[in-house]
DONUKE-83240 format. One record per residue (C-alpha): residue number from 1; residue in one letter; x, y, z. Coordinates in Angstrom, 1 decimal, padded with zeros to 4 digits, always signed. Layout:
! DONUKE-83240
@resi:NUM; resn:A; x:X; y:Y; z:Z
...
//
This chain:
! DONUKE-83240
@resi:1; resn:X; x:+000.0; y:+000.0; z:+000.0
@resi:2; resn:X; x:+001.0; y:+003.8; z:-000.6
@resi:3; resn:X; x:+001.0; y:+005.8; z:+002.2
@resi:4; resn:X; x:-001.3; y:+009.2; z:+001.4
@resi:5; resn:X; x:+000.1; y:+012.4; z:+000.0
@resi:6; resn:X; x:+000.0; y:+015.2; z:+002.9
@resi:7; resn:X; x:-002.9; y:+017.4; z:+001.7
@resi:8; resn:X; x:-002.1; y:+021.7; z:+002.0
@resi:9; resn:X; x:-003.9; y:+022.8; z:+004.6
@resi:10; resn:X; x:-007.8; y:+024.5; z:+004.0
@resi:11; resn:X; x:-007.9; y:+028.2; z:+004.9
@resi:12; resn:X; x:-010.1; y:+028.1; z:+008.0
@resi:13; resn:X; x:-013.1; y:+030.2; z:+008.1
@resi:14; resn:X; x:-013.0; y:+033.7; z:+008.4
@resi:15; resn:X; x:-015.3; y:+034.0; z:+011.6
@resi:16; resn:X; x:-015.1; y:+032.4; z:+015.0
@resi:17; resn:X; x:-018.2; y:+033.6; z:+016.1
@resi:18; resn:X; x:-020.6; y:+031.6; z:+018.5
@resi:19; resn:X; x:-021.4; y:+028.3; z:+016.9
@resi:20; resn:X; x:-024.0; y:+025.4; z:+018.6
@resi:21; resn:X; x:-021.4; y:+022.9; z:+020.3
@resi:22; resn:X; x:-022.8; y:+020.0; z:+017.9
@resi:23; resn:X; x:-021.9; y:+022.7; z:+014.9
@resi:24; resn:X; x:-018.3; y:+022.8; z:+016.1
@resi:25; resn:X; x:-017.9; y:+019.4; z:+016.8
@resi:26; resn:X; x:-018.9; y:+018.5; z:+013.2
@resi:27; resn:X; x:-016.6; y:+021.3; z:+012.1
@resi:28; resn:X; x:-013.7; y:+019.6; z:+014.1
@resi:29; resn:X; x:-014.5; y:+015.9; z:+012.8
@resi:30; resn:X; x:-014.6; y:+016.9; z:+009.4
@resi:31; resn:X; x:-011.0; y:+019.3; z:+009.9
@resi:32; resn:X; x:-009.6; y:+016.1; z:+012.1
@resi:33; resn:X; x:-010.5; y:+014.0; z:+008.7
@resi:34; resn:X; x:-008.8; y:+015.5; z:+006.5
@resi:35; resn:X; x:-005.7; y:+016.1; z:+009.0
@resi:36; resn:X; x:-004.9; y:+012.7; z:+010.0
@resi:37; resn:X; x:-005.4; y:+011.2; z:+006.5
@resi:38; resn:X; x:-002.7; y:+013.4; z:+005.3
@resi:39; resn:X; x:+000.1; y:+013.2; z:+008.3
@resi:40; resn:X; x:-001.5; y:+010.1; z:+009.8
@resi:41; resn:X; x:-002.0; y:+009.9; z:+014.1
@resi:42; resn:X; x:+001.5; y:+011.0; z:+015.1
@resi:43; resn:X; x:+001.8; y:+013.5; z:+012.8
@resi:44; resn:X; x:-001.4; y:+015.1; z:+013.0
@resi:45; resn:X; x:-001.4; y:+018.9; z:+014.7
@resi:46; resn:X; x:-004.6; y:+019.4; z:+016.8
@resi:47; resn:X; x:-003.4; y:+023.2; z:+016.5
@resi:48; resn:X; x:-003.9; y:+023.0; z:+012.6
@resi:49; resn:X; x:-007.2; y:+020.9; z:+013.4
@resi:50; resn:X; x:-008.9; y:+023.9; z:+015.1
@resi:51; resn:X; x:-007.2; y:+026.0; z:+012.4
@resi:52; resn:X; x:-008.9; y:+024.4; z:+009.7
@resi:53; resn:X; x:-012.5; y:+024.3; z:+011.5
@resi:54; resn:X; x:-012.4; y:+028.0; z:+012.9
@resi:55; resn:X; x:-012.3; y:+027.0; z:+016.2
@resi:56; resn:X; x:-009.7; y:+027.4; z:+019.3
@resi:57; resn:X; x:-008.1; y:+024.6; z:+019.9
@resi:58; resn:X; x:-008.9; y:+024.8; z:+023.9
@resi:59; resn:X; x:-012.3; y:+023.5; z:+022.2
@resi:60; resn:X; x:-011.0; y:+020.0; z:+021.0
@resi:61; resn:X; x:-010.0; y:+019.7; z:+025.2
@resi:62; resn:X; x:-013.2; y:+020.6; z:+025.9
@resi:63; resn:X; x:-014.9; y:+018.1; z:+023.1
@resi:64; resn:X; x:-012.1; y:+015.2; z:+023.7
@resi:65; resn:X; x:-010.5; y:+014.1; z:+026.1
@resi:66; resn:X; x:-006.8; y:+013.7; z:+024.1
@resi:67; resn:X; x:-006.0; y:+013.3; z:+021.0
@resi:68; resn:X; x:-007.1; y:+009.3; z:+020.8
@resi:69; resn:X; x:-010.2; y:+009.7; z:+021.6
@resi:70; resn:X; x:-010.2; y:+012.5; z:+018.3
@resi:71; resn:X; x:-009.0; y:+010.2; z:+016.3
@resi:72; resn:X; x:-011.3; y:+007.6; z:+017.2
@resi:73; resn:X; x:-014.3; y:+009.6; z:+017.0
@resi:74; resn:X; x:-013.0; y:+010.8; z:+013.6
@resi:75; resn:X; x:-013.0; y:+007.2; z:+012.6
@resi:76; resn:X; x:-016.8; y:+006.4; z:+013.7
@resi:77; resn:X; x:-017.8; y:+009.6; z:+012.1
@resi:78; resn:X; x:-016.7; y:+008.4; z:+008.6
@resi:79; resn:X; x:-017.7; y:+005.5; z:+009.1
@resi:80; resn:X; x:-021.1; y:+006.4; z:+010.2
@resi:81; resn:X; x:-021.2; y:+008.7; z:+006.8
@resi:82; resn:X; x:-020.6; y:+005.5; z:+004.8
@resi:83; resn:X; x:-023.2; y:+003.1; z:+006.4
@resi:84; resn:X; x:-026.0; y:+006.2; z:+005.5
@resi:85; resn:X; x:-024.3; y:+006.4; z:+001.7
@resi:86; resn:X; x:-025.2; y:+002.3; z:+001.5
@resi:87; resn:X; x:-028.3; y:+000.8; z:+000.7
@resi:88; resn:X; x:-030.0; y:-001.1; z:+003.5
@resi:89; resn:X; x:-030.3; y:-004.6; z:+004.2
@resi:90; resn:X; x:-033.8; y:-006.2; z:+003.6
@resi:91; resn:X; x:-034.2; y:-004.9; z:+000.3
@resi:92; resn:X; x:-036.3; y:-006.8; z:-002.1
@resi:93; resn:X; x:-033.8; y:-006.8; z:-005.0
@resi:94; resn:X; x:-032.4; y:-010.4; z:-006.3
@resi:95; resn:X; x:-029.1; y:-010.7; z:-004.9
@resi:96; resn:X; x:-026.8; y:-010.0; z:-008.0
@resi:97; resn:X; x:-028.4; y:-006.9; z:-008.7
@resi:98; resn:X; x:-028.7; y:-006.0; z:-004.6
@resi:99; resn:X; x:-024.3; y:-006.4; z:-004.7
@resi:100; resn:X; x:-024.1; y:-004.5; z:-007.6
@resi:101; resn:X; x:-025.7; y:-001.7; z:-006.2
@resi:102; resn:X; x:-024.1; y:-001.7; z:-002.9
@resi:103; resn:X; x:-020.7; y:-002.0; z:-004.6
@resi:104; resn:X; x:-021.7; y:+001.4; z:-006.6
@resi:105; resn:X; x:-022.8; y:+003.3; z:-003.4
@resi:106; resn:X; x:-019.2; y:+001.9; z:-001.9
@resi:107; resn:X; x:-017.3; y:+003.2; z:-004.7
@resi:108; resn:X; x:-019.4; y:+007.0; z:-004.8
@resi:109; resn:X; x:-018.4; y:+006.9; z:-001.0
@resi:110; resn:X; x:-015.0; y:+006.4; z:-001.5
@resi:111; resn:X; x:-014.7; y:+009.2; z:-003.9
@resi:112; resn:X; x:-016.3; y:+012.1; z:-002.2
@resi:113; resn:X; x:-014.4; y:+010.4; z:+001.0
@resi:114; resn:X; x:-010.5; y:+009.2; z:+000.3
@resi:115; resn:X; x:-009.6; y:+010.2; z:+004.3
@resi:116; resn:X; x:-011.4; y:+007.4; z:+005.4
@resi:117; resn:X; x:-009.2; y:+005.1; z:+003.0
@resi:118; resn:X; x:-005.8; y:+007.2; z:+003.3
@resi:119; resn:X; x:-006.4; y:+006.5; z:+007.6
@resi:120; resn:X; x:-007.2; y:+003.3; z:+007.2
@resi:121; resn:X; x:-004.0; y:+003.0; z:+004.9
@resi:122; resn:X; x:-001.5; y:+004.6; z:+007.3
@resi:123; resn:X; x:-002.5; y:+002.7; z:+010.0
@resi:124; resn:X; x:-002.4; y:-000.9; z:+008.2
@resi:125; resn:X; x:+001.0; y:-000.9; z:+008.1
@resi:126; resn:X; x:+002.1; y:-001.0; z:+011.8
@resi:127; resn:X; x:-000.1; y:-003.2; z:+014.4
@resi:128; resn:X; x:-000.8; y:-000.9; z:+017.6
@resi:129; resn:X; x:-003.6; y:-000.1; z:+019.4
@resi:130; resn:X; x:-005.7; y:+002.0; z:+016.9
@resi:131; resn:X; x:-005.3; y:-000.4; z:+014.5
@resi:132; resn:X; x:-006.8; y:-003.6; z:+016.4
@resi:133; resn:X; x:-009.9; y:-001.6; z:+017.6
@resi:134; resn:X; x:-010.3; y:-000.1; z:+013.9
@resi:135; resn:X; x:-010.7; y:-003.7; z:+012.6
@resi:136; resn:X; x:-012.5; y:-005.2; z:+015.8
@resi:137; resn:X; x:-015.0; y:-002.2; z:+015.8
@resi:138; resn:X; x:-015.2; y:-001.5; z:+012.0
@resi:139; resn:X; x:-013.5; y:-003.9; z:+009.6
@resi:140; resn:X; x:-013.8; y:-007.1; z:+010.9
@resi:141; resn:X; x:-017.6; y:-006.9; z:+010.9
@resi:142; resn:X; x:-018.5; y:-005.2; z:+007.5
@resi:143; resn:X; x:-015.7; y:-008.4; z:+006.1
@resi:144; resn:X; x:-017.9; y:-010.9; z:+007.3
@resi:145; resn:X; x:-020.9; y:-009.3; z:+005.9
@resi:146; resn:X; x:-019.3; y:-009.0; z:+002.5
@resi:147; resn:X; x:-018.1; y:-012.5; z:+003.0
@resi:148; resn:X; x:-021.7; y:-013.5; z:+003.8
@resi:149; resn:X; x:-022.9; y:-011.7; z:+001.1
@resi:150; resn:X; x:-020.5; y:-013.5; z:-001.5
@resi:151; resn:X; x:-020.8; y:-017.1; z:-000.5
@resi:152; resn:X; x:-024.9; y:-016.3; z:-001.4
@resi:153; resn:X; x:-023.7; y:-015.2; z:-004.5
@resi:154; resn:X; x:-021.4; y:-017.8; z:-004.9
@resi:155; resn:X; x:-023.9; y:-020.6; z:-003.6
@resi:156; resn:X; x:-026.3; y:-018.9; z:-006.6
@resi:157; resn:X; x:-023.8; y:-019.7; z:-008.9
@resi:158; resn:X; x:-022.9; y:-015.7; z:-009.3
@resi:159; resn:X; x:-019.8; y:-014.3; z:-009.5
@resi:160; resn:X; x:-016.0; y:-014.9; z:-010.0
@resi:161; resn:X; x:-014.0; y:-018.1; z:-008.6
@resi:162; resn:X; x:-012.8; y:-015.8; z:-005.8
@resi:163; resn:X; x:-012.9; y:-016.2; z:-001.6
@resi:164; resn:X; x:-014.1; y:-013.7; z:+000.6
@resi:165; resn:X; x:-010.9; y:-012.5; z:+001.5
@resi:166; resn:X; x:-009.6; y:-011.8; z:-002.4
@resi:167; resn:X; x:-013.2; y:-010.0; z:-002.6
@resi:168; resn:X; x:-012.5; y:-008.1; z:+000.3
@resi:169; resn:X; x:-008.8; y:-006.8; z:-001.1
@resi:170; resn:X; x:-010.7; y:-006.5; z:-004.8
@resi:171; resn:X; x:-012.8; y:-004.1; z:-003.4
@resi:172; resn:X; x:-010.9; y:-002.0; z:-000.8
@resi:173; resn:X; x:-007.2; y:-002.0; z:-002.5
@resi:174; resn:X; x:-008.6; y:-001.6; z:-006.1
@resi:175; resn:X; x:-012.1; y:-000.2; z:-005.4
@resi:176; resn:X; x:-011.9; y:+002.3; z:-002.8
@resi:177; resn:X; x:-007.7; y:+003.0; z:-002.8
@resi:178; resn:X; x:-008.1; y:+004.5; z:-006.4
@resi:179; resn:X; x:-009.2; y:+007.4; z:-005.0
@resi:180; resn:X; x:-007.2; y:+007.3; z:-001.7
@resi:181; resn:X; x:-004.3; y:+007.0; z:-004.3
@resi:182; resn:X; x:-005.7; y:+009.7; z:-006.5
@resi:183; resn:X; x:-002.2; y:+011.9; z:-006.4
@resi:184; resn:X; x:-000.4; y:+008.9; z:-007.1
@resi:185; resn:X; x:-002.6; y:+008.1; z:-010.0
@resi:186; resn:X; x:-001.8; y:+011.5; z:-011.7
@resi:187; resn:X; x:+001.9; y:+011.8; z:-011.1
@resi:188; resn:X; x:+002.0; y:+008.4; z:-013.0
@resi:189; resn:X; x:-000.6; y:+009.3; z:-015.6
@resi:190; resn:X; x:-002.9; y:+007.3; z:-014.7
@resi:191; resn:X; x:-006.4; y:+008.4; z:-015.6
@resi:192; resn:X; x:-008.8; y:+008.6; z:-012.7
@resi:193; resn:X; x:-009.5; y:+008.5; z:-009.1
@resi:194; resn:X; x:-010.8; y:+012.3; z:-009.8
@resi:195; resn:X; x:-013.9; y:+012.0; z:-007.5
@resi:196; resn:X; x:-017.3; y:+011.4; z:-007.8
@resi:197; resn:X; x:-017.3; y:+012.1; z:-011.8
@resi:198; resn:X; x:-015.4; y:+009.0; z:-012.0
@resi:199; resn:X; x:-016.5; y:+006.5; z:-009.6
@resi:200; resn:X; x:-019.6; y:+004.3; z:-011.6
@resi:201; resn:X; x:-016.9; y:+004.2; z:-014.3
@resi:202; resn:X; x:-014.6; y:+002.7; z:-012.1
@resi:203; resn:X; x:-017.2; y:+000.9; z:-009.7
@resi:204; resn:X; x:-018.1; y:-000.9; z:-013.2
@resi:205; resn:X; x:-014.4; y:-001.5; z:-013.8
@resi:206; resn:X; x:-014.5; y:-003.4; z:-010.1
@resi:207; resn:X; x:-017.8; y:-005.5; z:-010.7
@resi:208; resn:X; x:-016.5; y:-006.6; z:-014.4
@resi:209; resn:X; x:-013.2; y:-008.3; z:-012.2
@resi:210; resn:X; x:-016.1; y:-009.5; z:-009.5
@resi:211; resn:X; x:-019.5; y:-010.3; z:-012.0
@resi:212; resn:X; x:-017.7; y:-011.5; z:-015.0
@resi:213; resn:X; x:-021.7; y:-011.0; z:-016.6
@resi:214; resn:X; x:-023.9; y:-008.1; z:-018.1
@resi:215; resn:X; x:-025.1; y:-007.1; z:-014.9
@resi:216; resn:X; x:-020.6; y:-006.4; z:-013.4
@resi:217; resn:X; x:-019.9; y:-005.3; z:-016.5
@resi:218; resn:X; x:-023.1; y:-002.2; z:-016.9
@resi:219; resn:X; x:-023.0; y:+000.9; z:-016.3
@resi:220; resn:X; x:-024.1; y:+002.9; z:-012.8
@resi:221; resn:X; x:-027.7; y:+001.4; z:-012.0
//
């Protein structure tokens, strides 16, 4: 895996004036976002956090109670953002077309969201702390419903000769780390990971490697 590209800093708004507490905290989760993807949990600046959502950083004290707890909050925050981007279970849909759609939503997510990818990323390298609560918390149960999800497909006679595990990496390291990768991707030439402009084109690219059929191989549903 490449480790993400620092990104410049936003200007942070003009105006400090009194904001709701729940306004500020959104403000910090989105600026903590964007701060740890680029320089990761040890290099991260809590200073540059409150910077970049117009607040003081005495606030993220008052908010958090260090700079863990940020980070971890950060973490449930985007994912929380993705599980409201993604279809529901107990749809009525048959299951190829169900996946197909799901895998679409993933992909959209990933593009208007690379932090949550670029974190992940930087902290799969190393095993510590934050690492095994982000996969006992978040990974390890969204892999077991994508590897539920596949042996249905599979059992159905859908799908490529892959495990669960190779889906899994199909569909995080290729899917969602094209746009996590995104400066990478230019520097080489590479055309895309450009955002949300991009992603059915490449969540189609994804599903033609998983659904070898029509249905992986069409265009966004």
């Amino acid at each position: 895996m490449t480790r993400a590209t620092a990104t410049p800093a936003t200007p942070a708004p003009a105006s400090r004036a009194r904001r709701p507490s729940d306004t500020i905290v959104a403000d910090l989760l989105d600026a903590a976002a964007v701060e740890f993807a680029a320089h990761g949990f040890a290099g991260a600046s809590t200073r540059r956090i409150a910077q970049r959502a117009g607040a003081h950083q005495p606030q993220i004290n008052y908010h958090f109670t260090s700079k863990e707890q940020l980070w971890r909050a950060t973490v449930d925050h985007l994912f929380s953002l993705m599980d409201a981007a993604l279809p529901g279970p107990g749809g009525t849909a048959p299951l190829e077309e169900a996946f197909v759609d799901l895998l679409h939503a993933f992909i959209r997510f990933s593009a208007d969201h690379p932090e949550l990818d670029r974190i992940i990323n930087l902290e799969a390298t190393d095993r510590s702390d934050r690492l095994e609560w982000l996969v006992a918390t978040h990974l390890r149960p969204r892999f077991e419903a994508v590897a539920a999800g596949w042996r249905r497909l599979r059992a159905a006679g859908v799908g490529a000769d892959l495990s669960p595990g190779e889906v899994w990496e199909v569909v995080t390291s290729y899917g969602a780390m094209h746009f996590a990768n995104a400066p990478m991707l230019s520097l080489l030439g590479i055309t895309g990971g450009d955002g949300r402009s991009e992603s059915d084109a490449h969540a189609a690219r994804v599903l033609a490697v998983l659904l070898p059929s029509p249905a992986g191989r069409g265009s966004a549903p």
